[in-house]
N, C-alpha and C positions, 0 to 999 in steps of 0.2 A: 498447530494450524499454520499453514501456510498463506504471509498478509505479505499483501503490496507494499511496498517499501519505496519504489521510484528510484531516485537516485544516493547511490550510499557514496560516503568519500572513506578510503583509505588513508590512514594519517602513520605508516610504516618508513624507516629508512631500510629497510630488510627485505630485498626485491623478492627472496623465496618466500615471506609474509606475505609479500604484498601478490605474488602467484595463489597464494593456497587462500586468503580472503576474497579476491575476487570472485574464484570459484564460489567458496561456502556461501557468499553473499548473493550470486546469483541463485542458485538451489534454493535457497530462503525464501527468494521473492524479488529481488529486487533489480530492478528495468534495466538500471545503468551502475557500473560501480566505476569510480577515478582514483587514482592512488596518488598519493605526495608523500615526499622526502622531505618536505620542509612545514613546519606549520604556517608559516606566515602567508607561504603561497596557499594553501588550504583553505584562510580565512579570506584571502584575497578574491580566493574563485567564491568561496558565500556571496561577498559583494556582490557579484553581477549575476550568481544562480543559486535556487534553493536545492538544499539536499534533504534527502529524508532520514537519513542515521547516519552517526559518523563512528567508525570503529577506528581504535587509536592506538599503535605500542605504548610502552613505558619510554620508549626514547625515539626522537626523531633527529634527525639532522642539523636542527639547528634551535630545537626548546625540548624540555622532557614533556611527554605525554601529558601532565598533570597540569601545565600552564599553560597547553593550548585548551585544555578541558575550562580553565578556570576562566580563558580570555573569552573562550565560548559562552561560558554561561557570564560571564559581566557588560556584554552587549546583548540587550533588550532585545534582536530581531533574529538570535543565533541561541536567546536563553532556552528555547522549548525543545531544541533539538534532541531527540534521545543520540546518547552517546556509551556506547561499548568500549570498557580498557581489556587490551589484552598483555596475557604477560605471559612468560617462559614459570613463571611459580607464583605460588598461591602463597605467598609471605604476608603478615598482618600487616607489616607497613606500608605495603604496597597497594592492597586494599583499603585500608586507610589514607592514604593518598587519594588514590582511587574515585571512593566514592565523596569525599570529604571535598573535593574540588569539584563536584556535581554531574559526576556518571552516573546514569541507570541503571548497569550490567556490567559484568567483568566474566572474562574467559581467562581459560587458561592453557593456553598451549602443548601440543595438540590438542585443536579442540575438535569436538563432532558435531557436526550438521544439525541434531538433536538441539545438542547443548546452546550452539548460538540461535537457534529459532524460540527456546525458550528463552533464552537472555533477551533475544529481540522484543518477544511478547513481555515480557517485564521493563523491558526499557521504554516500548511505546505506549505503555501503561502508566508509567511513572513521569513520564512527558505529560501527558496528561491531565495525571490528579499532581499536581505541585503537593499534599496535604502526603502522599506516599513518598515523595522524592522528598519532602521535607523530614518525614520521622526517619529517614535513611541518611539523613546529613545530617541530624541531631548523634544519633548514635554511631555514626562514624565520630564526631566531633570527639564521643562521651568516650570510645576509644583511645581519640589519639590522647586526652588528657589521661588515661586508663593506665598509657604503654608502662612508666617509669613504677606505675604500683603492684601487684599483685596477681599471679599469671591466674588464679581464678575472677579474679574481673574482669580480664583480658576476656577467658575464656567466657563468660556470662554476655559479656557486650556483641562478642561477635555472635554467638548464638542468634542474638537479639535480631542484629544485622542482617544473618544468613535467613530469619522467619521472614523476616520483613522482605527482602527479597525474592524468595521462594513463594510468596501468599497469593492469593491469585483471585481478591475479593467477587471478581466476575463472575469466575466458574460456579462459585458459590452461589453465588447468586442463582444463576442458572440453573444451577443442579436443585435449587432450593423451588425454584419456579416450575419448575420439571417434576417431579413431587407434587406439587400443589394440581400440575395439569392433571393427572392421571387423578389424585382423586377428587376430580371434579367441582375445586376451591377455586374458580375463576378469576373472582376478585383477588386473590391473597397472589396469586399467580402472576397476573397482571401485574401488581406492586414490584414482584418481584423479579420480574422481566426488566421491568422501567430501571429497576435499580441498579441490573446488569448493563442496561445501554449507557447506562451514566456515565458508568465505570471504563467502559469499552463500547462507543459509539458505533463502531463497525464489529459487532459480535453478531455475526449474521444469524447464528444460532437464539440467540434471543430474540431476536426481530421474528427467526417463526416462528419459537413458543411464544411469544405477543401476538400472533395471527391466530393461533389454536387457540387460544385463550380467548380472543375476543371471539373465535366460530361459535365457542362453545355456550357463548352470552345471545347468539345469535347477531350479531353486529360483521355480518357480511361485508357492510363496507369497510370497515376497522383490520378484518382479514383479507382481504385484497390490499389494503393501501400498505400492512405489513409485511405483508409476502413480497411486494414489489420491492419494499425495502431491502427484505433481506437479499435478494435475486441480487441488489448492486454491491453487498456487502461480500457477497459471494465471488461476484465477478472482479471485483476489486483486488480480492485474492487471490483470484486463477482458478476457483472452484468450478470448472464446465459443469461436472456432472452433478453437481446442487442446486446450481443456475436449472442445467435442464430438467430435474425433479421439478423442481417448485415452479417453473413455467408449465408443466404438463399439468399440475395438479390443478394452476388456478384456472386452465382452460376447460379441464374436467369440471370444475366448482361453476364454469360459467362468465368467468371472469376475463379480462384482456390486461396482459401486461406488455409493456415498451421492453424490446428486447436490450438486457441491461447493457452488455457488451456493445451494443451500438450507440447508447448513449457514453460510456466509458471511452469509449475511441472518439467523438467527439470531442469532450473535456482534453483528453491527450493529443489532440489535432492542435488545436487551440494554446497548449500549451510548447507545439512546437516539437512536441515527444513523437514524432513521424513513426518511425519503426514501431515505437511500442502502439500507435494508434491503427497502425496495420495488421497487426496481432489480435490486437480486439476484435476489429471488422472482421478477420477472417473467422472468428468463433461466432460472432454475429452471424456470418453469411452460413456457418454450422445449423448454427444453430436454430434461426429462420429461416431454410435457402428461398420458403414464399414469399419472402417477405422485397416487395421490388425497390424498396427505399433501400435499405440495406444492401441488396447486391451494388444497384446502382452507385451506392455509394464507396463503398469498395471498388466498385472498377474506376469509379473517376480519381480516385486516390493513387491508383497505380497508376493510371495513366498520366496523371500529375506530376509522377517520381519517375518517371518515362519508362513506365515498366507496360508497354502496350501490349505484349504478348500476355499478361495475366490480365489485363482487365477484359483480354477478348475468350480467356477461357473461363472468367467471371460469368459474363454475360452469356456464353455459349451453355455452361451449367445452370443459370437461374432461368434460359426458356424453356428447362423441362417443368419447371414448376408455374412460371410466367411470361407467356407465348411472348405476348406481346409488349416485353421490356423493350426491346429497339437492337438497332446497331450499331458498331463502334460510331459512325459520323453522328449517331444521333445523341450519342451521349458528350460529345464534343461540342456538337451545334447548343446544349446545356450549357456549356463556358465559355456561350462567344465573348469573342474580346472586347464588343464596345459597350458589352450589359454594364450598367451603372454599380460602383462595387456596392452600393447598398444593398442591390437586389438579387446580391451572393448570401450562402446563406455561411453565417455567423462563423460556424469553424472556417471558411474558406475565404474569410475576407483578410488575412493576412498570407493569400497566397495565391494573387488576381498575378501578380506578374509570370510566377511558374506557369497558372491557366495561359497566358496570352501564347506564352513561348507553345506550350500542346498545340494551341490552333495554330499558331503561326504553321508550325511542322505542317499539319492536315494540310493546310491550304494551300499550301508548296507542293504537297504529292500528288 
């Protein structure tokens, strides 16, 4: 499964590493990737911005991979981060290193696309439940005291390691709720959807066997308010084509849902993630083209970024479905400049002075 990730940081002194992660980490999911040669500068850029994974060699520039992992997880606002080691081999000690200093996942060089998206879903799993990232530094621990005795304890311990690693209590779960749907154990089903979102809050798959579940109790509003759910879990991953299932299905049922994607480009406006919030509206504006909030709000955005030619083929595509959206001055005359910034709406109040500069322009032409 393919999940949002936001911003990943590369922690490589290896510029051909730090070429071939950037890629694999964008394909994964993830919005933005930065790479460093040094760890200190790594932890430096934490300070002023979050990341959402950080993937790390065995050696950087100026600390081994294993002490910026460790200086990672001994600052409280850096401890929850899932973090990935990668390495040229799969040696126990290294592994042990590894995870024993509080990584999630470990790759191994070459690695495949595959490989680190399930490393990713175990590492942002184990972020997560501390209670898995915990029994995974226990028996790293039970390891390293392991090494000096007997290569079959070696061999039992890592075993242990690689289950625990490899286990995936959600899917379980899932698969176990999925089961219970079909034959028509609603309640047991139910439990066992709840138990899967615990595990993995964005298992968008769960949130709609918890909508089928509750249809099936008859609790129609319980199946809308979940299907809306899963629609952002969806989008939050890039999933168009399950976003747009489950929005056709709840319109067939009767139902209205907020187009997720235009809410997710909001959250991402707000956050300052401009390109990535442009991304979203434009599956938004897909994905509703009726919908005149959303076109509208896509063209002010472009037009915000001074991209006036797409906001005017914005608005030129959403009057086949909504005659009466306007034209470009009217969607300008929307940002006049002396509007009070309260009476901007909420994504756009940290971006009253770019508006000014837009009319400014207008009013000069």
């Amino acid at each position: 499964m393919k999940r949002r990730i936001g911003t990943a940081l590369v922690a490589t002194q290896n510029e051909g590493h730090a070429r071939t992660d950037r890629l694999m980490l964008k394909q994964a999911g993830a919005g933005q990737v930065m790479a460093f040669e040094r760890g200190e500068k790594l932890l430096a850029h934490l300070e002023e911005e979050p990341a959402g994974l950080v993937l790390c060699d065995l050696r950087l520039a100026d600390m081994a991979g294993v002490e910026l992992v460790a200086r990672l997880r001994d600052e409280h606002r850096f401890s929850r981060i899932p973090v990935i080691m990668a390495a040229p081999a799969a040696s126990e000690a290294d592994i042990l290193s590894a995870i024993g200093a509080g990584c999630h996942g470990y790759v191994v060089r070459p690695y495949s696309i595959e490989t680190l998206a399930r490393q990713i879903g175990h590492a942002m799993l184990n972020a997560r439940e501390p209670s898995a990232a915990a029994l995974m530094l226990a028996k790293a621990r039970a390891m390293r005291s392991a090494l000096p005795a007997e290569p079959e304890e070696i061999e039992e311990a890592q075993e242990t390691v690689a289950a625990v690693a490899a286990a995936d209590p959600a899917g379980e779960a899932l698969e176990m709720g999925l089961g219970l749907l079909v034959a028509g154990r609603f309640d047991a089903a139910i439990a066992a959807f709840h138990r899967a979102i615990r595990l993995d809050a964005m298992y968008g798959e769960a949130h709609e066997g918890l909508a089928r579940a509750w249809l099936g109790k008859g609790r129609r509003d319980k199946y809308f308010e979940c299907m809306r759910r899963a629609a952002q879990c969806f989008a939050e991953q890039d999933r168009f084509m399950s976003v747009r299932a489950l929005l056709a299905e709840v319109v067939k049922e009767g139902g209205r849902m907020t187009n997720p994607y235009y809410e997710l480009g909001k959250r991402l406006w707000e956050r300052e993630e401009h390109h990535e919030a442009l991304l979203a509206w434009r599956k938004a504006f897909k994905l509703t083209p009726g919908d005149a909030a959303v076109a509208r709000c896509l063209a002010r955005a472009f037009c915000i970024m001074g991209r006036d030619d797409r906001a005017e083929a914005v608005l030129a595509a959403a009057r086949e479905h909504v005659p009466g959206i306007g034209e470009m001055r009217d969607l300008v005359r929307s940002l006049r400049a002396d509007e009070p910034e309260a009476a901007l709406p909420g994504w756009l109040r940290s971006l009253v002075q770019p508006v000014r500069r837009v009319v400014a322009r207008f009013s000069a032409a």
